[in-house]
N, C-alpha and C positions, 0 to 999 in steps of 0.2 A: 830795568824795565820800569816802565808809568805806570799803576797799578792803581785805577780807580775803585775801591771798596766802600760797597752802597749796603743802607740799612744796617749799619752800625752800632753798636752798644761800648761802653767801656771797656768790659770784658773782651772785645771781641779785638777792641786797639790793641790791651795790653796782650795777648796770644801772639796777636799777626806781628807785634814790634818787636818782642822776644823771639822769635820765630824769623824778622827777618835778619837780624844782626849779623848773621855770614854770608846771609843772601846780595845785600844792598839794594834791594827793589827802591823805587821811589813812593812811598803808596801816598795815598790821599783820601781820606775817609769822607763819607758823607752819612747823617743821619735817614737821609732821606732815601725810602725807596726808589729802587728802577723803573721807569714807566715812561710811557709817552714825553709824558710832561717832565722830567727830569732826566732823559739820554744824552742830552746836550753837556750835560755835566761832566760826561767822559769824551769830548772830542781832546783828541792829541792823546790821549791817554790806549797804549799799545795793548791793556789787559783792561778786563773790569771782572771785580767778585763780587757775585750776588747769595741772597739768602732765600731762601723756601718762596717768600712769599712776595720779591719783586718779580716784575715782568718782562719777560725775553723773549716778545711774541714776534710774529714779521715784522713791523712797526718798527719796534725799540731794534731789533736786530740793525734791520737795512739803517738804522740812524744812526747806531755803534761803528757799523763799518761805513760808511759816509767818512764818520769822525775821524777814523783810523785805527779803529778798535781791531787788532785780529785774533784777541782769544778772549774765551767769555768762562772763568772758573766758576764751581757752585760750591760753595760751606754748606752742604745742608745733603743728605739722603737723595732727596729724588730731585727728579728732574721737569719733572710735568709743567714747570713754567717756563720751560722753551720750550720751542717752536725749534724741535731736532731738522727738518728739511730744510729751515729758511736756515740755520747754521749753516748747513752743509753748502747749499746752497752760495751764500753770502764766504765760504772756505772761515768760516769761526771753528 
Protein backbone atom coordinates (compact mmCIF):
# COMPACT_ATOMS: atom_id res chain seq x y z
CA UNK A 1 0.00 0.00 0.00
CA UNK A 2 0.95 4.01 -0.84
CA UNK A 3 1.23 5.32 2.46
CA UNK A 4 1.50 9.03 2.68
CA UNK A 5 2.76 10.26 6.31
CA UNK A 6 2.38 14.01 7.14
CA UNK A 7 4.05 16.10 9.90
CA UNK A 8 6.83 14.02 10.41
CA UNK A 9 9.90 14.10 12.71
CA UNK A 10 12.97 11.59 12.68
CA UNK A 11 11.87 9.74 15.25
CA UNK A 12 8.71 9.06 13.82
CA UNK A 13 10.61 7.68 10.12
CA UNK A 14 12.86 5.70 12.19
CA UNK A 15 9.45 3.64 14.21
CA UNK A 16 7.22 3.59 11.14
CA UNK A 17 10.65 1.96 8.97
CA UNK A 18 11.29 -0.52 11.75
CA UNK A 19 7.67 -1.17 12.01
CA UNK A 20 7.29 -1.64 8.35
CA UNK A 21 10.08 -4.16 7.35
CA UNK A 22 7.30 -7.30 7.30
CA UNK A 23 4.85 -4.98 6.26
CA UNK A 24 6.33 -3.64 2.72
CA UNK A 25 4.09 -0.57 2.71
CA UNK A 26 5.36 2.13 0.28
CA UNK A 27 5.30 5.14 2.67
CA UNK A 28 6.56 8.69 1.87
CA UNK A 29 7.03 11.03 4.57
CA UNK A 30 6.38 14.64 4.49
CA UNK A 31 7.43 17.28 7.13
CA UNK A 32 4.66 19.33 6.33
CA UNK A 33 1.25 19.17 7.91
CA UNK A 34 -2.24 18.26 6.36
CA UNK A 35 -4.24 20.94 5.42
CA UNK A 36 -5.96 22.66 2.58
CA UNK A 37 -2.87 23.69 1.21
CA UNK A 38 -0.97 20.51 1.31
CA UNK A 39 -3.69 17.56 0.46
CA UNK A 40 -2.54 17.41 -3.06
CA UNK A 41 0.54 15.97 -1.67
CA UNK A 42 -1.36 12.56 -1.18
CA UNK A 43 -3.11 12.20 -4.50
CA UNK A 44 -2.50 8.48 -5.77
CA UNK A 45 -1.42 7.65 -2.41
CA UNK A 46 -4.21 4.74 -1.10
CA UNK A 47 -3.55 5.73 2.89
CA UNK A 48 -2.36 8.92 4.58
CA UNK A 49 -1.24 9.20 8.60
CA UNK A 50 -1.65 12.22 10.27
CA UNK A 51 -0.67 13.63 13.65
CA UNK A 52 -2.89 15.53 16.46
CA UNK A 53 -2.40 18.66 14.92
CA UNK A 54 -2.91 18.23 11.00
CA UNK A 55 -6.32 18.89 9.43
CA UNK A 56 -8.94 16.43 8.17
CA UNK A 57 -11.68 18.73 7.99
CA UNK A 58 -14.59 18.39 4.82
CA UNK A 59 -12.08 20.21 2.74
CA UNK A 60 -8.83 18.27 3.06
CA UNK A 61 -11.23 15.04 3.33
CA UNK A 62 -13.22 15.41 -0.10
CA UNK A 63 -9.48 16.46 -1.59
CA UNK A 64 -7.99 12.95 -0.20
CA UNK A 65 -10.58 11.01 -1.80
CA UNK A 66 -10.70 13.08 -5.10
CA UNK A 67 -6.87 11.83 -4.85
CA UNK A 68 -7.63 8.42 -4.23
CA UNK A 69 -7.12 8.37 -0.66
CA UNK A 70 -9.43 5.52 1.08
CA UNK A 71 -8.25 5.39 4.58
CA UNK A 72 -7.06 8.09 6.69
CA UNK A 73 -4.84 6.49 9.99
CA UNK A 74 -4.22 8.96 13.11
CA UNK A 75 -0.63 8.34 15.39
CA UNK A 76 -1.83 10.49 18.07
CA UNK A 77 -4.99 9.88 20.94
CA UNK A 78 -7.74 11.75 19.58
CA UNK A 79 -9.49 12.42 17.00
CA UNK A 80 -11.06 15.91 17.06
CA UNK A 81 -9.19 16.88 13.72
CA UNK A 82 -11.42 15.06 11.57
CA UNK A 83 -14.30 15.74 10.43
CA UNK A 84 -15.99 11.85 11.61
CA UNK A 85 -19.36 12.49 9.11
CA UNK A 86 -17.46 13.92 6.17
CA UNK A 87 -15.19 10.33 6.58
CA UNK A 88 -18.11 8.45 6.72
CA UNK A 89 -19.53 10.13 4.26
CA UNK A 90 -16.57 10.31 1.70
CA UNK A 91 -16.39 5.83 2.88
CA UNK A 92 -12.61 6.94 4.66
Amino acid sequence: MNVAVFSTKRYDRDFLDAANVSAGHRITYFDQPLGRETAALANTYEAVCIFVNDKADAGVLEALARGGTRLVALRCTGFNNVDLQAAARLGL
